[in-house]
C-alpha positions as CSV (number, residue, x, y, z in Angstrom):
1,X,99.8,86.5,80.3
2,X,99.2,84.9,77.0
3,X,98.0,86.7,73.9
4,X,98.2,90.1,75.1
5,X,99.4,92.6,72.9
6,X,103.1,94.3,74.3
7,X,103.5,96.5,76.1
8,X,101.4,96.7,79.5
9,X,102.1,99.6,81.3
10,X,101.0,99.6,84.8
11,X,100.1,103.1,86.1
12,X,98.5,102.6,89.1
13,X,101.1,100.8,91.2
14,X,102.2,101.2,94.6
15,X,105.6,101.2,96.6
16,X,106.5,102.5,99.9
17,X,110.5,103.1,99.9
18,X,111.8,101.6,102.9
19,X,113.1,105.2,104.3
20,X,109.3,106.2,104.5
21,X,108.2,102.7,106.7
22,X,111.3,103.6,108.5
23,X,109.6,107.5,109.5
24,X,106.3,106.0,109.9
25,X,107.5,103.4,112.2
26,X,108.8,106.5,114.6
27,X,105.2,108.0,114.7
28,X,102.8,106.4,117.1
29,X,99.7,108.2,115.6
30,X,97.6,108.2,112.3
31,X,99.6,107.5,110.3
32,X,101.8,104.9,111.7
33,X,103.6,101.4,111.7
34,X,103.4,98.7,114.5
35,X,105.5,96.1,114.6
36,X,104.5,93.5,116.8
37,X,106.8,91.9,119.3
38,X,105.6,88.4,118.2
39,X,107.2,88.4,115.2
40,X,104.1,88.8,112.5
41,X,103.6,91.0,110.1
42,X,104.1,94.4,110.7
43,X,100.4,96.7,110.3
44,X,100.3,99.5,108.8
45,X,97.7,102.1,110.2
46,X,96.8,104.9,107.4
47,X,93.2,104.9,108.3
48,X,92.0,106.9,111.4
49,X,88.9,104.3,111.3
50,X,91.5,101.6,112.0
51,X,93.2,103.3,115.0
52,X,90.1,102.2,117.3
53,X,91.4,101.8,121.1
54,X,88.7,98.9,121.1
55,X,90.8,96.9,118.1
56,X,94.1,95.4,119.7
57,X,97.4,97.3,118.6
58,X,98.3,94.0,116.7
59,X,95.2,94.1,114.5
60,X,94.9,97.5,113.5
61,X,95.4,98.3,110.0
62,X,97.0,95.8,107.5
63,X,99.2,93.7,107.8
64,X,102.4,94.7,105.4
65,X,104.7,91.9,103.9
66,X,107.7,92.3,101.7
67,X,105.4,93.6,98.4
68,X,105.0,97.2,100.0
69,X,108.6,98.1,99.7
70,X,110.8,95.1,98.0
71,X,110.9,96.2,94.4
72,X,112.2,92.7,93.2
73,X,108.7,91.3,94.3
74,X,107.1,93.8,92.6
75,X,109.4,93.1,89.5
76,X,108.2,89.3,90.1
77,X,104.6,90.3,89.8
78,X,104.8,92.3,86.6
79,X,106.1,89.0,85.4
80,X,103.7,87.0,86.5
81,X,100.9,89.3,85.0
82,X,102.8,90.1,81.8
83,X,103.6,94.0,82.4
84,X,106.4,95.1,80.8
85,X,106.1,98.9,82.5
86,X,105.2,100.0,86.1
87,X,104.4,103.6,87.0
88,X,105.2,103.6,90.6
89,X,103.9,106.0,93.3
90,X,104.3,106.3,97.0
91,X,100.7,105.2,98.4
92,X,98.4,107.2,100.8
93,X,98.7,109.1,102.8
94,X,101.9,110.2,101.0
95,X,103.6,113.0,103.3
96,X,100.0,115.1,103.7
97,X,100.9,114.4,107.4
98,X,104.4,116.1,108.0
99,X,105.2,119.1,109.8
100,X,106.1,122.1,107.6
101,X,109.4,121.9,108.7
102,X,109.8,118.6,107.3
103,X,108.1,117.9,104.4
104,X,110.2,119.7,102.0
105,X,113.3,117.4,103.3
106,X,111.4,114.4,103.0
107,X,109.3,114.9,99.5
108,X,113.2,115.4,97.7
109,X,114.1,112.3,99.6
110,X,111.4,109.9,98.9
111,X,111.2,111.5,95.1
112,X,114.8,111.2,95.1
113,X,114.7,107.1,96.3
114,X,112.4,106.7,93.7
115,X,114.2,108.2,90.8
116,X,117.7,106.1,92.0
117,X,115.5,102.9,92.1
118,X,114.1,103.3,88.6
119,X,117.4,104.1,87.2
120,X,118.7,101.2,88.7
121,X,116.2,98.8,87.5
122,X,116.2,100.0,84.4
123,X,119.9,99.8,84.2
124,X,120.3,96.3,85.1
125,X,117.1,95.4,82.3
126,X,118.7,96.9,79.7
127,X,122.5,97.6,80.3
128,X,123.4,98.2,77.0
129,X,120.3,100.4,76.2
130,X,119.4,98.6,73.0
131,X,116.0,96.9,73.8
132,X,112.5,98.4,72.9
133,X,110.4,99.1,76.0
134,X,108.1,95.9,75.4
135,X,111.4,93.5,75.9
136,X,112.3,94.2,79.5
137,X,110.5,95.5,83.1
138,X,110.9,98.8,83.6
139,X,109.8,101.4,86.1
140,X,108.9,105.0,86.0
141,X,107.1,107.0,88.6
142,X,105.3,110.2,90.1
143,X,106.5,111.6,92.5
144,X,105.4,113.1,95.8
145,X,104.9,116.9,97.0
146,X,105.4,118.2,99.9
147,X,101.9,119.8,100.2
148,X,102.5,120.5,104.4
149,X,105.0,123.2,102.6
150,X,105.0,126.4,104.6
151,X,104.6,128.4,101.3
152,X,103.7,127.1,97.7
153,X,106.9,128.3,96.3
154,X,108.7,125.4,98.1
155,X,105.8,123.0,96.7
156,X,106.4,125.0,93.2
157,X,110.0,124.1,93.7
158,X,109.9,120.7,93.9
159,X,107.7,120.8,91.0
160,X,110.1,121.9,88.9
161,X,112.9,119.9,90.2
162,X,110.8,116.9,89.0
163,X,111.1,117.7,85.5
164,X,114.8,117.5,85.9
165,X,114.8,114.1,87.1
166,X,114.9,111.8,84.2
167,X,112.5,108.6,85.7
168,X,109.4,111.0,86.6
169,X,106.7,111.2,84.8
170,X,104.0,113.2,87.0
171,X,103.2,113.4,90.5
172,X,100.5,111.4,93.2
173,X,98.6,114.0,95.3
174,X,95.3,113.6,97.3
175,X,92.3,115.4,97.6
176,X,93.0,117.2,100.8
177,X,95.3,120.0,99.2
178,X,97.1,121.9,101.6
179,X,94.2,120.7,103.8
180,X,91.0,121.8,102.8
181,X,90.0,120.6,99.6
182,X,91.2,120.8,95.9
183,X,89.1,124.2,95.6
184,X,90.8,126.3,97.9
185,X,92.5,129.4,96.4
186,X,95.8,128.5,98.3
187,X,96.5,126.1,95.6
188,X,96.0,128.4,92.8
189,X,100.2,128.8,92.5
190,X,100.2,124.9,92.6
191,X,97.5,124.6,89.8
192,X,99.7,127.2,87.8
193,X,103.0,125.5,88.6
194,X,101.8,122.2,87.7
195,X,99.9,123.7,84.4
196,X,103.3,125.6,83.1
197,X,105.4,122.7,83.7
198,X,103.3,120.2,81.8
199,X,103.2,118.2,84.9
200,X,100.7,114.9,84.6
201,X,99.1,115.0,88.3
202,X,97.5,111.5,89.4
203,X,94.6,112.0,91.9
204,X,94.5,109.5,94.0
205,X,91.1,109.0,97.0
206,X,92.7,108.1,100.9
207,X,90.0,110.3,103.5
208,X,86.7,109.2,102.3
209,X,83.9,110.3,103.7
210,X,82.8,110.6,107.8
211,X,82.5,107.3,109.4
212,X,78.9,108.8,110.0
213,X,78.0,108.3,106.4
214,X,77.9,104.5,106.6
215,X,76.6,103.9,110.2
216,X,79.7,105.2,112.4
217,X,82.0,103.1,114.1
218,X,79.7,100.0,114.6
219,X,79.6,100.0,110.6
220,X,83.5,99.0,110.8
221,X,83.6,96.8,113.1
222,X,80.6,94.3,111.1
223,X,81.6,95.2,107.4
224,X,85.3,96.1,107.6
225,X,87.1,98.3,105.0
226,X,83.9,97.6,102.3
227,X,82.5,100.9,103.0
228,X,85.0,103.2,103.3
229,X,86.8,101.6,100.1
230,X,84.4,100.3,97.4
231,X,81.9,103.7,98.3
232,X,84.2,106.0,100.5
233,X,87.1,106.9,98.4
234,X,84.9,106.6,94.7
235,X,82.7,109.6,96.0
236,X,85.7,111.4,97.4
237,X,87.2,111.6,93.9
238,X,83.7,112.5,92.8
239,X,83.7,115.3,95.1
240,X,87.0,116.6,95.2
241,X,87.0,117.1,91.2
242,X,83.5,118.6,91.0
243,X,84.9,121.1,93.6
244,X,87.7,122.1,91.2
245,X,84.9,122.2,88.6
246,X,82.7,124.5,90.3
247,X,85.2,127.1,91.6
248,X,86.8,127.6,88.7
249,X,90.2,126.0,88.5
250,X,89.9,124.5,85.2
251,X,88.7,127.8,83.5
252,X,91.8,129.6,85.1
253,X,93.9,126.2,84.2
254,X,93.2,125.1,80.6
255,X,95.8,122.8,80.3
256,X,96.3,121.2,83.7
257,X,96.5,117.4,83.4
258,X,94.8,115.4,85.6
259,X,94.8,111.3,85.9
260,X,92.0,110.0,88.1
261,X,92.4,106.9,89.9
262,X,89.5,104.3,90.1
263,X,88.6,105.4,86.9
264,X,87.2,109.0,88.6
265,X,85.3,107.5,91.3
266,X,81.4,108.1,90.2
267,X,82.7,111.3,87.9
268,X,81.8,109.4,84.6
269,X,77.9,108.2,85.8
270,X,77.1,111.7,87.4
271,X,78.7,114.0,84.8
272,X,75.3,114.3,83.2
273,X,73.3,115.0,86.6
274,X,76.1,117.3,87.5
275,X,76.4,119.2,84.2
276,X,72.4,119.4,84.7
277,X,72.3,121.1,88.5
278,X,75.0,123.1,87.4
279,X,72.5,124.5,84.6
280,X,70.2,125.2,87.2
281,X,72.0,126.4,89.6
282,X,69.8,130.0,90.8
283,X,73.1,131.0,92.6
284,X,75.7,131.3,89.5
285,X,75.1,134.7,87.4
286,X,73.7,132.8,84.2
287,X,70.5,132.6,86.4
288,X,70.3,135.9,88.5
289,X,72.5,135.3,91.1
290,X,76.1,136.5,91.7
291,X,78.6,133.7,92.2
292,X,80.3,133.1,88.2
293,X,80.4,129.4,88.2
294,X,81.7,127.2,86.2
295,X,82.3,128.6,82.4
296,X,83.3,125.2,81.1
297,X,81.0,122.2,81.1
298,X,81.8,118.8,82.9
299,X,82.0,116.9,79.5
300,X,84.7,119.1,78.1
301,X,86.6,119.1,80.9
302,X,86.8,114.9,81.1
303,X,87.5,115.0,77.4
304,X,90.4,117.8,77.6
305,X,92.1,117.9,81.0
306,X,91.3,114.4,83.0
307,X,92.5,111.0,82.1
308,X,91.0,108.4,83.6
309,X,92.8,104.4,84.7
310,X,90.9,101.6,84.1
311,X,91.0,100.7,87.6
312,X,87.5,99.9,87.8
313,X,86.8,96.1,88.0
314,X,84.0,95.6,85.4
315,X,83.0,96.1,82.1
316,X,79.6,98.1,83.1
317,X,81.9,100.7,85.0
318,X,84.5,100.9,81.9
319,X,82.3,101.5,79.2
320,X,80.8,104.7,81.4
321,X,84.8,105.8,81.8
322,X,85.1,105.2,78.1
323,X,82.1,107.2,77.2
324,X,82.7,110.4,79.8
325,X,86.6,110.3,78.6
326,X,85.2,110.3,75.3
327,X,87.0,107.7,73.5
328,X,89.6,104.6,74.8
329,X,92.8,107.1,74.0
330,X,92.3,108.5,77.3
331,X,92.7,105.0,79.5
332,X,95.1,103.7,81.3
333,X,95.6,99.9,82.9
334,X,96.4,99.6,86.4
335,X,96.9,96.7,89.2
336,X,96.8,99.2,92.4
337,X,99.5,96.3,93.7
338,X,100.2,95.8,96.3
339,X,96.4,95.8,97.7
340,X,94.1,93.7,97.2
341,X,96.6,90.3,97.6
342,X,95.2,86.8,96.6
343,X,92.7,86.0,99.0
344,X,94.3,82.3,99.6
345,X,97.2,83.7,100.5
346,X,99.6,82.2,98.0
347,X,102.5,84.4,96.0
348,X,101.4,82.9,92.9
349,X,97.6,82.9,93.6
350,X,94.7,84.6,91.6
351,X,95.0,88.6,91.7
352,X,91.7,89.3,91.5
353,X,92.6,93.1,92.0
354,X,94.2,92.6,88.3
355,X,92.8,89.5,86.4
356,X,88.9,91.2,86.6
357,X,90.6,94.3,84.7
358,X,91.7,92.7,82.5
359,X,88.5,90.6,81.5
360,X,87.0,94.0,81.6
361,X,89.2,95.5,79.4
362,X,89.3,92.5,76.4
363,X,85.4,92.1,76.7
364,X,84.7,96.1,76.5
365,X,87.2,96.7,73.3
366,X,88.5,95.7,70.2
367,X,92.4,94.7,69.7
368,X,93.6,98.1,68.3
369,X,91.5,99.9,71.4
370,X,92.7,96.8,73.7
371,X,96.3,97.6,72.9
372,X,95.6,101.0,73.2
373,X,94.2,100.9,77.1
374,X,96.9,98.4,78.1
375,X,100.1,100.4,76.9
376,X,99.8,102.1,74.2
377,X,97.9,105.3,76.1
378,X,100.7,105.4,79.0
379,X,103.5,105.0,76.3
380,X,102.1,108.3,74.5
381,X,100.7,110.2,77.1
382,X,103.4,109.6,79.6
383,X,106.1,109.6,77.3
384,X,107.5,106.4,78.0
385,X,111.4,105.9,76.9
């Protein structure tokens, strides 16, 4: 990319280890991997909307090629589009799915793949350790709890074992929790683990909403993955952090760090609504009733805990992040690669996924801000060495 300023740090990036296609081509349910026995492209099925009996096994899902797990394609794109740094995280549905009996086993492996992969890249960049971060590819990434745990001292564990591994900077979670929702009190150890150890969490949409919201099944089957992605998982962020808001968790957690993906959904248009039904809510003691509510308001909670990526495809939508985050410093560029491929099908064709970000993000800033949203956020907030 020509003219940018140096360095672009990709935060929202995607990479399935091969170990974890491996365990989901064992499972034959939700979710799972086909391969089909002609040969294509293997489908990955991580929506239960896509695992329709009516929709032939070799069609469900996605089709999955060599950028959902090869690093050195993923190394090939960041050259392609100019990024020096990738934050990599295991996509959904992460290991939400596992039996309790696995997932500790399998979050300290997949973590584990991921922290050997970055060293290795980074060792083979820069094998003499003498070139500033802007001069090579790197890769960092967040790693992946084991939230099927049973108990929240072996999720509290793993937490801490994260901070010992030099290549991690946060970790990925959903907005299913230990299964119901990012306000239930069974995650208030995991809030305080994560708060203590200064761990960044990146919030990232995969459930959506009920296929009843958008018509049911019939929906799917004329407008695709439109709904459920460009609506679906927006308003699930949306939902899943006003939750938080309302029962409490950043009163109890003042310095929990959260990064929203999608630039937090629909968070930034509705804080003001929100912040207002909140106000008038008849239920919370400040007007009669007897629940406590929310003590802190939705605008000081985006400008102190929640960072926001700039995954949001237009400059309309960015300038809202910008103004709820209140100010650029709180921004960071991402791809979401390897989704959203170039619709003719050709390695080096048009991302649109990643070009319309950044048109969004030169036309909504000046250079210092520009700089700022592209790398220069990540680098500081993410401590990037």
């Amino acid at each position: 990319m020509p003219n940018m300023p140096r360095p672009i740090v990709d935060i929202h990036t995607h990479v399935y280890p091969p170990s974890y296609l491996d365990m989901l081509r064992a499972r034959k349910t939700v979710p799972y991997v086909h391969d089909p026995p002609s040969g294509a492209a293997s489908r990955l099925i991580i929506l239960s909307s896509d695992d329709n009996p009516s929709i032939p096994l070799d069609q469900r899902g996605r089709p999955v090629d060599s950028s959902y797990s090869d690093i050195a394609v993923k190394l090939a794109f960041m050259r392609w589009h100019g990024i020096t740094t990738s934050v990599v995280s295991l996509a959904n549905p992460w290991l939400d799915f596992l039996a309790p009996d696995e997932a500790e086993t399998w979050a300290k492996r997949i973590n584990d793949d991921l922290e050997v992969l970055c060293a290795r890249v980074n060792r083979e960049a820069d094998p003499e350790g003498t070139r500033a971060l802007h001069e090579k590819e790197t890769l960092f990434a967040f790693g992946a709890l084991p939230l099927s745990a049973p108990s929240a001292g072996i999720i509290a564990k793993e937490i801490a074992r994260l901070k010992t591994l030099p290549h991690m900077r946060g970790v990925i979670m959903g907005t299913s929790g230990l299964g119901k929702g990012l306000d239930d009190p069974g995650l208030e150890p995991i809030w305080a683990a994560l708060a203590d150890t200064e761990t960044l969490v990146f919030l990232h949409p995969h459930y959506g909403l009920p296929d009843a919201a958008f018509g049911g099944p019939d929906a799917t089957d004329r407008y695709g993955h439109v709904l459920p992605l460009a609506l679906g998982f927006p308003l699930e962020t949306t939902i899943a952090v006003t939750r938080m808001l309302l029962a409490g968790v950043f009163d109890r957690f003042p310095r929990l760090k959260i990064l929203l993906a999608h630039s937090g959904g629909t968070l930034p248009f509705l804080a003001g609504r929100i912040e207002s039904c909140i106000a008038h809510e008849r239920k919370f003691i400040a007007n009669g009733g007897d629940t406590r509510g929310p003590q802190r308001s939705v605008w000081d909670v985006l400008k102190t805990n929640i960072f926001l990526d700039a995954v949001v495809y237009g400059e309309a939508g960015l300038k809202a992040a910008v103004h709820a985050a209140g100010g650029a410093d709180r921004l960071l560029f991402g791809t979401d690669h390897p989704f959203f491929p170039p619709l003719d099908g050709k390695e080096d064709g048009e991302w649109l996924s990643v070009t319309t970000n950044y048109k969004a993000i030169n036309s909504s800033f000046g250079d210092e801000d520009v700089a700022a949203v592209l790398g220069g956020n990540a680098v500081r907030i993410l401590d990037l060495k």
